[in-house]
matplotlib code that plots the C-alpha trace (Angstrom):
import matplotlib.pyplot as plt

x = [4.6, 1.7, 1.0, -0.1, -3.1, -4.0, -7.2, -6.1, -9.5, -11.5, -8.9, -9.5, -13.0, -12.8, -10.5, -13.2, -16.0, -14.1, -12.7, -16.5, -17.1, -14.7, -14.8, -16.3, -14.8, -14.9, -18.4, -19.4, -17.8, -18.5, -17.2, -19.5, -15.7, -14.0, -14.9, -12.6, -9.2, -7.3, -3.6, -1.7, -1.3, -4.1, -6.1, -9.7, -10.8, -14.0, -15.9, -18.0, -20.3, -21.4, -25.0, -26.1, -27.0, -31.4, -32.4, -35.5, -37.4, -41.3, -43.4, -42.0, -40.0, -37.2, -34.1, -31.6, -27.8, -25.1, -25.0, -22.9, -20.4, -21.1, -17.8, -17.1, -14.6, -13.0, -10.7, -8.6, -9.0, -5.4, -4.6, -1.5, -1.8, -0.7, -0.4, 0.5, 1.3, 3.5, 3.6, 4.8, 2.5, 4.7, 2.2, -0.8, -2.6, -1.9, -3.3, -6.3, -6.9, -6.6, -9.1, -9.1, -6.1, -5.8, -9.2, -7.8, -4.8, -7.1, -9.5, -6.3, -4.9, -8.2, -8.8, -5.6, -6.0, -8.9, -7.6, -5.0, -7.9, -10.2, -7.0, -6.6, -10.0, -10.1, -6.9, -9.2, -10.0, -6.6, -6.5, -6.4, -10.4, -11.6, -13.5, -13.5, -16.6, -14.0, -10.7, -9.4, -10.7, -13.9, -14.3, -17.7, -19.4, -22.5, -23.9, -24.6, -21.9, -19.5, -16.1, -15.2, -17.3, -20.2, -22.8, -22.3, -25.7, -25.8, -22.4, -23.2, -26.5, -24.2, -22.1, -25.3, -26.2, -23.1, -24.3, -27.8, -26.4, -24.0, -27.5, -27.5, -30.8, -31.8, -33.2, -29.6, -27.8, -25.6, -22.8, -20.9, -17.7, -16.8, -13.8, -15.0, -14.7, -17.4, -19.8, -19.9, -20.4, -23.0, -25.0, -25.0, -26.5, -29.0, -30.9, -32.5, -29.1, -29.5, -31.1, -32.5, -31.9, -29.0, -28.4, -27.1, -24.5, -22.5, -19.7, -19.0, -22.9, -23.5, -27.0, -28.7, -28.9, -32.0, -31.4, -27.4, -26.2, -23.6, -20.1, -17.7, -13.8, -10.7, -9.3, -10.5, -8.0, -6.3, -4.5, -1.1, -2.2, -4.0, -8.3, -9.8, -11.4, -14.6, -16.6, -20.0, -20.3, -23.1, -21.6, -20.8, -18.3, -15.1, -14.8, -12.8, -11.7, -10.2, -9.4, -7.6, -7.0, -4.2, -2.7, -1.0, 1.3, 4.9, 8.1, 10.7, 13.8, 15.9, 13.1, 10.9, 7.8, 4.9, 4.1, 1.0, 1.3, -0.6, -1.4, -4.4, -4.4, -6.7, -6.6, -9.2, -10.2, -12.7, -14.9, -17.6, -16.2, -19.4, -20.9, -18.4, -17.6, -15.1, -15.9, -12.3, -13.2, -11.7, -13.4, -12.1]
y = [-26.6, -28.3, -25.5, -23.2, -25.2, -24.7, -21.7, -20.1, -18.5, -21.4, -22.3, -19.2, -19.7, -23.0, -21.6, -18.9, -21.5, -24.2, -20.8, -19.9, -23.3, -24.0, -20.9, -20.5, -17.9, -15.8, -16.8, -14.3, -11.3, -8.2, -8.8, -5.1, -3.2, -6.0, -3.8, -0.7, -2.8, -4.3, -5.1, -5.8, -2.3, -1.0, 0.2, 0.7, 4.3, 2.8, 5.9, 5.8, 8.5, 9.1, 9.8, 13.1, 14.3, 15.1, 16.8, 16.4, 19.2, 19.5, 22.8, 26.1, 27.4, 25.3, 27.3, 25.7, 26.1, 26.2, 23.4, 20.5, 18.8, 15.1, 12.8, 10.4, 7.7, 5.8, 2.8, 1.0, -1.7, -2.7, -5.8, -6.9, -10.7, -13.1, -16.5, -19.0, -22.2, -22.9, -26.9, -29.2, -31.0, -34.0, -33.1, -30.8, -32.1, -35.6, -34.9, -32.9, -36.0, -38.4, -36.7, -36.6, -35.5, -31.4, -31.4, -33.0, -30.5, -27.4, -28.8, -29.2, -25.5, -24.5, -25.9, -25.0, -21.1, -21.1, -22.6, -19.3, -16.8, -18.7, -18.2, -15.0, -13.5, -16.0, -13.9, -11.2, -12.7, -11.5, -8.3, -4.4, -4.2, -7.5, -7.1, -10.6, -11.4, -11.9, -11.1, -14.3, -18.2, -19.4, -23.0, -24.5, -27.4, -29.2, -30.3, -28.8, -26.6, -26.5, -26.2, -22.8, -24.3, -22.1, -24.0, -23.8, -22.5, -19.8, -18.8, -18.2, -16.1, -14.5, -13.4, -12.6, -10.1, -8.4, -8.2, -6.9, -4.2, -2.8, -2.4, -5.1, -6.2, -9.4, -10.0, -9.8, -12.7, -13.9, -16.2, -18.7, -20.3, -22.9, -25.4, -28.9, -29.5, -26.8, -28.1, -31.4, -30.1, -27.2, -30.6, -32.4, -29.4, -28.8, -31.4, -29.1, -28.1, -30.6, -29.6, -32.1, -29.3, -30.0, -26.5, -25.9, -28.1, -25.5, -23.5, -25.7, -24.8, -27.5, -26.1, -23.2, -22.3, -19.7, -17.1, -17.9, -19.6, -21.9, -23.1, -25.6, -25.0, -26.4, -22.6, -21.0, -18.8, -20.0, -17.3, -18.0, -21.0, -22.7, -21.3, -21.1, -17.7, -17.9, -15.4, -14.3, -12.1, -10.4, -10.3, -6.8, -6.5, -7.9, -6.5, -9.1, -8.4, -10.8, -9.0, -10.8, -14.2, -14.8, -18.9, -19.1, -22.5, -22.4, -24.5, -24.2, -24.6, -27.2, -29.7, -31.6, -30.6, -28.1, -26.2, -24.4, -21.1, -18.8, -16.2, -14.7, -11.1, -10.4, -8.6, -8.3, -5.8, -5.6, -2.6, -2.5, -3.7, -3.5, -6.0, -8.8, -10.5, -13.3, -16.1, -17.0, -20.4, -23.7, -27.1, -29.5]
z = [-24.1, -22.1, -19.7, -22.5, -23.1, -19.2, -18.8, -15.3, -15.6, -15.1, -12.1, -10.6, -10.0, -9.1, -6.2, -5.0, -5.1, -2.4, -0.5, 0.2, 1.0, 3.2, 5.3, 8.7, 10.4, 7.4, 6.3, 9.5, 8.1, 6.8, 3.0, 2.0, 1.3, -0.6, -3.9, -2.7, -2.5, -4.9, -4.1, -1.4, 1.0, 0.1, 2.9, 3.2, 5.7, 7.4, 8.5, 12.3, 13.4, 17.1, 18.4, 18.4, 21.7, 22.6, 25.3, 26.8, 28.5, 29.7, 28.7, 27.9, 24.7, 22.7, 23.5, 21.4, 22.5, 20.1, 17.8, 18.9, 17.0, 16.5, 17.3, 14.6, 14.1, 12.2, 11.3, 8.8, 7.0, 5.6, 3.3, 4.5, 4.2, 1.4, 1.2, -1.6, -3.5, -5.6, -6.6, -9.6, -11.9, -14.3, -17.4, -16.4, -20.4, -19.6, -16.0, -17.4, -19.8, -17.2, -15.0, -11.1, -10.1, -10.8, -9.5, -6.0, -6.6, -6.9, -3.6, -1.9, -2.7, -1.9, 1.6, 2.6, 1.6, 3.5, 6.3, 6.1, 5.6, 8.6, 10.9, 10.1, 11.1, 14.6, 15.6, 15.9, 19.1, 20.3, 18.5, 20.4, 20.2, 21.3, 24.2, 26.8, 28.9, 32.2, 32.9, 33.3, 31.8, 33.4, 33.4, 32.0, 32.3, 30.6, 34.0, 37.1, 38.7, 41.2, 42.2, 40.4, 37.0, 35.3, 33.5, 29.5, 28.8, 31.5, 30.2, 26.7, 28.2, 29.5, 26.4, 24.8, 27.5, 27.5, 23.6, 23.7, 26.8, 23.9, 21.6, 19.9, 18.7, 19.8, 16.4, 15.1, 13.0, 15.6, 15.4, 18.1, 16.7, 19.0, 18.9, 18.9, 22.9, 23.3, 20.8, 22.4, 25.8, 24.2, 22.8, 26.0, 27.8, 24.9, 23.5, 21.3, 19.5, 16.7, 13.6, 10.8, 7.9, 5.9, 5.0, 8.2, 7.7, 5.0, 6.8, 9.5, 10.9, 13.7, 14.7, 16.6, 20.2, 20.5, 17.9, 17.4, 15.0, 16.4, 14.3, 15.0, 13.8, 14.8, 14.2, 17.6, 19.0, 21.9, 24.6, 26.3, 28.8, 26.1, 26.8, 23.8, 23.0, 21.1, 18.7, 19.9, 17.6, 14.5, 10.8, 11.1, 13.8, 11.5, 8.3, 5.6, 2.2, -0.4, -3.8, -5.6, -6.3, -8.8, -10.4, -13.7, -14.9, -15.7, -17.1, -14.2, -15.7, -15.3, -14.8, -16.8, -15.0, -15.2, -12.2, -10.7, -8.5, -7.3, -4.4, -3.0, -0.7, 2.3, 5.3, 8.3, 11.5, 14.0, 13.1, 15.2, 18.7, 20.7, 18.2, 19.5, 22.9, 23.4, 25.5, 27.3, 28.6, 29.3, 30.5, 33.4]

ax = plt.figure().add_subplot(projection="3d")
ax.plot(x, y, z, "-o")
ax.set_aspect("equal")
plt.show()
């Protein structure tokens, strides 16, 4: 049969490589405990531990009181996500030979399996943990405001406040994921947004603003009336794991066709919630 001639191995990888570069929202996650899961359930015990407490006195004799117990914490990181493909493929030797087409096959599995994986970790933004700038949508504009509106460039100051007053250094690797409506308006506002390096184009990377690192994707999260809630976040405050990426071929029966499936297993969670703000904003 044809299929036995196909190397899922070589598929495999070809799969990881357009996953990483595809991905934006997961391209600003923690990936450090992707080695300690392996199958779907398996859950991942992320340990916290609190700040012990000093005390401060002037002159005289230490007179230590009873040793305190530091509070720790923790949370779970569980992979409970799957998605996968499963298509048909007239002759997958004949295809190979012919060249073109189980490459745009494999791009195609690809892009769309990221697509799942990117959505995943953007409905962090609604997740118990996510912490909004405001209670309710503020409205931005690129221009001067007015009429209820906040300036785009105040607002992300803003965001970046609420940041640094939860310790984060300013020095961090901060990210901004933004739907396409807010990258326009963010460029109108700041000439300086643009950048001539063509690295920053990998992982939907439109530019910088200051320090952050800004991203364009059409996965933001969007809450009930439709105001998109954006990421300002450092690539430590969602933890992502993908372990395991699986294709093979196979004869269906009853049909004169080889077909491709396959199924890859992640799971995500907000681990460090004072590392992440969401921007809840909508435009006129």
């Amino acid at each position: 049969m044809a299929y036995k001639n196909f190397i899922p191995t070589i598929w495999n990888e070809a799969i990881e490589h357009e996953l990483e570069r595809m991905h934006v929202f997961v391209a600003d996650c923690n990936r450090q405990y992707e080695g300690n899961v392996s199958k779907m359930g398996d859950t991942v015990r992320i340990l916290g531990i609190g700040k012990p407490t000093v005390t401060t006195q002037i002159g005289g004799d230490i007179q230590l009181s009873t040793a305190e117990t530091v509070e720790d914490s923790s949370t779970s990181l569980l992979i409970d996500h799957v998605s996968y493909f499963n298509y048909l493929v007239d002759d997958i030797d004949k295809r190979q030979a012919v060249g073109g087409l189980m490459d745009a096959l494999s791009k195609e599995a690809s892009q769309a399996l990221a697509n799942e994986t990117d959505l995943c970790v953007s409905a962090m933004s609604k997740a118990t943990g996510a912490k909004k700038k405001d209670n309710s949508a503020v409205t931005v504009t690129s221009g001067s405001t007015g009429g209820g509106s906040t300036n785009i460039l105040e607002y992300i100051d803003a965001g970046l406040e609420k940041l640094y007053e939860n310790d984060v250094k300013p020095d961090s690797e901060i990210t901004l994921t933004v739907p396409p409506w807010f990258y326009i308006m963010l460029k109108q506002a700041y000439v300086k947004l643009d950048t001539d390096n063509s690295a920053m184009l990998e992982n939907g990377k439109v530019g910088r603003y200051g320090n952050v690192i800004v991203r364009m994707s059409n996965n933001v999260a969007k809450d009930g009336s439709g105001n998109s809630l954006i990421q300002l976040k450092t690539k430590k405050a969602i933890a992502f794991a993908q372990p395991m990426t699986h294709t093979e071929p196979y004869r269906p029966e009853q049909r004169f066709s080889d077909a491709v499936k396959g199924f890859i297993l992640y799971g995500a969670k907000i681990v460090r919630p004072k590392e992440m703000i969401i921007l809840n904003c909508t435009h006129a």
